[in-house]
NULUMBA-727294 format. One line per 3 residues: number of its first residue (from 1); their letters; for each residue x, y, z of C-alpha. Coordinates in steps of 0.25 Angstrom, whole numbers, plus 5000, padded with zeros to 4 digits. Example, Ala and Ser with C-alpha at 12.3 -4.5 7.8 and 13.67 -1.06 7.14 Angstrom:
// NULUMBA-727294
1 = as = 5049,4982,5031 | 5055,4996,5029 $
***
This chain:
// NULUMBA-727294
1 = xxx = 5000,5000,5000 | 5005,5012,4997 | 5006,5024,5005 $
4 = xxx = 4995,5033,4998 | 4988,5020,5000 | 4989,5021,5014 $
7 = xxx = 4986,5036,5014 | 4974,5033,5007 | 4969,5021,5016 $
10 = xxx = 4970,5029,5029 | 4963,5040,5023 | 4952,5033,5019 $
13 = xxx = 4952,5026,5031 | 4950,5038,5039 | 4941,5044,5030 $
16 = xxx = 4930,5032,5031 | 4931,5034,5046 | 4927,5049,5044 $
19 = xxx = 4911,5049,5049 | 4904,5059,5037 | 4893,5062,5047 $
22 = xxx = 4904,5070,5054 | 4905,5077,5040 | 4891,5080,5040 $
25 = xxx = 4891,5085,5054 | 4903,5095,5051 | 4894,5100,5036 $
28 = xxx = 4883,5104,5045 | 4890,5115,5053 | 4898,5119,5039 $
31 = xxx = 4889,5129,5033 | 4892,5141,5022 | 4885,5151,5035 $
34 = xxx = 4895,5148,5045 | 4911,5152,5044 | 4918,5141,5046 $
37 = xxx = 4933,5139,5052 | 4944,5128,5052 | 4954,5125,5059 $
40 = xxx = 4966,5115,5062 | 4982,5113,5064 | 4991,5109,5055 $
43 = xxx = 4986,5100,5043 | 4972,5099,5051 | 4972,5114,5050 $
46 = xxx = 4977,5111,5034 | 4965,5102,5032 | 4955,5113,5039 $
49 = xxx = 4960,5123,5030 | 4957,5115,5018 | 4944,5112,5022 $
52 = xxx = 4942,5129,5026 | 4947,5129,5008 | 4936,5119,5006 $
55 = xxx = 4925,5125,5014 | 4929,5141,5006 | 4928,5133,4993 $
58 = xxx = 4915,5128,4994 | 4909,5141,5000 | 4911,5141,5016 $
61 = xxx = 4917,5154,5025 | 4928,5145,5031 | 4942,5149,5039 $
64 = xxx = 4954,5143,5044 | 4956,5146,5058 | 4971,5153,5062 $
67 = xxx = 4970,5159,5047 | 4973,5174,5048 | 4959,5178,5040 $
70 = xxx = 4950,5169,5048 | 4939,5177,5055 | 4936,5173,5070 $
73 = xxx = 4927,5162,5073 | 4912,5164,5078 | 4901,5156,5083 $
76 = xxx = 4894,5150,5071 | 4906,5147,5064 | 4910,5132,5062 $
79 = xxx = 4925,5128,5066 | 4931,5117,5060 | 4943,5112,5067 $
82 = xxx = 4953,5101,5062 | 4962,5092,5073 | 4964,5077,5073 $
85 = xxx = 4968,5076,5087 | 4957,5085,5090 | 4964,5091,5100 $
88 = xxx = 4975,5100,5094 | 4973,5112,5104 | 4974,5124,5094 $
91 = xxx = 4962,5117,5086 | 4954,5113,5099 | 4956,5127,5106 $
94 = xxx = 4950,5135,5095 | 4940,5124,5091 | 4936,5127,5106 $
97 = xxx = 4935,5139,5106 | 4928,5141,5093 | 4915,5129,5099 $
100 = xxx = 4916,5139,5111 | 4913,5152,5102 | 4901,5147,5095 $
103 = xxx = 4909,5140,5083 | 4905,5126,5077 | 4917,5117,5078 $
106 = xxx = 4918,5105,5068 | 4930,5096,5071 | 4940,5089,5062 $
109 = xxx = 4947,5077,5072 | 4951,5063,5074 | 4944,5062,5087 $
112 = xxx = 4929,5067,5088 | 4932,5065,5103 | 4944,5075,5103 $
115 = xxx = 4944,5089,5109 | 4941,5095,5095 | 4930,5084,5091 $
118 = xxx = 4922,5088,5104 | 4922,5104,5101 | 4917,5101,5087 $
121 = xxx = 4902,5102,5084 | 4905,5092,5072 | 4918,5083,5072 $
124 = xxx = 4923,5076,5060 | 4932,5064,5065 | 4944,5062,5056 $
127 = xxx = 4951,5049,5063 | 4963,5050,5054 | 4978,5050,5061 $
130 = xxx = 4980,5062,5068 | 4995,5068,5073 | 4994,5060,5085 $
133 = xxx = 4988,5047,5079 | 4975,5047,5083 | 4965,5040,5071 $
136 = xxx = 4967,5032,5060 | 4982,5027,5060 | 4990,5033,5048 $
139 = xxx = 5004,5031,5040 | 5003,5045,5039 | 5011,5056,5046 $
142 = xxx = 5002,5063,5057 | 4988,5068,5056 | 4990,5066,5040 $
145 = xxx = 4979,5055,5039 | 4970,5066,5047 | 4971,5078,5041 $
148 = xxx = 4969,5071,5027 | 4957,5064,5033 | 4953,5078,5036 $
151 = xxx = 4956,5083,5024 | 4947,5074,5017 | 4936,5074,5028 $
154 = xxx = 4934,5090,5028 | 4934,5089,5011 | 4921,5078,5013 $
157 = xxx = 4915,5090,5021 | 4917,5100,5011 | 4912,5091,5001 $
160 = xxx = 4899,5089,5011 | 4899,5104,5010 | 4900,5108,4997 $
163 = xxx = 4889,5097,4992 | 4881,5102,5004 | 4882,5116,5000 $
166 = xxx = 4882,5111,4985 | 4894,5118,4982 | 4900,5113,4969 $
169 = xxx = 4916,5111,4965 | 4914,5122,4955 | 4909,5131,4965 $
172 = xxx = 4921,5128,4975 | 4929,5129,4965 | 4924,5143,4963 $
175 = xxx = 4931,5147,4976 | 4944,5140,4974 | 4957,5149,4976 $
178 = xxx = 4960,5154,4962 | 4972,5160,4967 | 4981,5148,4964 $
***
């Protein structure tokens, strides 16, 4: 077997353990009225941000939080936060603090029991590898089976989104950068 082989196999694996309800749950609080706000460290952060460019492409007010043209979170606004430990402090404390201010939390972990799963109005569970090992066992370096895990699981909830909202390819296209 080779090693994209493997690659492949633990993603899938992953991915058939990832409960869609979950993702119906997180579409529900994901409207075009409310402001939306993501967050995350390191690649969890990288795999929010695409998330935030998929969400502007297919019509949604969306913000990367620690970004220096973000507007401050209100009550009403939905947050959602990505950690595989679920208990990285600098996404707990300000996932906190924006359920205390009014804000709907959706959160992105391993563990729907972690710190981070029980502020979250919605919780999607990712169980791939994390940076401390927890989940699904991987050959790969870190939280790599996580974060692509993520990567994918988030692109399924826009693609909810956007047939939800019928929002064609064309019409995402539409907003694409044109400044490349």
């Amino acid at each position: 077997m080779t090693l994209i082989d493997q690659v492949t196999q633990e993603v899938n694996e992953v991915m058939g353990m990832i409960d869609e309800s979950q993702l119906d749950q997180a579409e529900k609080l994901i409207q075009k009225d409310r402001r939306i706000f993501v967050l995350g460290a390191g690649r969890s952060g990288l795999m929010a941000k695409g998330f935030a460019m998929r969400l502007m492409h297919i019509g949604y007010t969306v913000f990367v939080i620690g970004e220096t043209i973000t507007p401050s979170i209100q009550a009403g606004d939905v947050l959602l936060a990505v950690s595989g430990s679920g208990k990285t402090a600098s996404i707990l404390e300000l996932a906190e603090k924006a359920a205390a201010s009014g804000v709907t939390v959706i959160a992105v972990t391993s563990h729907a029991d972690s710190p981070l799963g029980k502020v979250g109005q919605a919780v999607i569970v990712v169980p791939g590898a994390t940076k401390t090992g927890d989940g699904v066992k991987s050959i790969q370096l870190l939280s790599t089976l996580f974060d692509q895990s993520v990567h994918l699981t988030l692109d399924v909830l826009c693609l909810k989104l956007s047939r939800r909202d019928k929002v064609s390819n064309d019409a995402a296209a539409a907003t694409h950068s044109n400044m490349e």
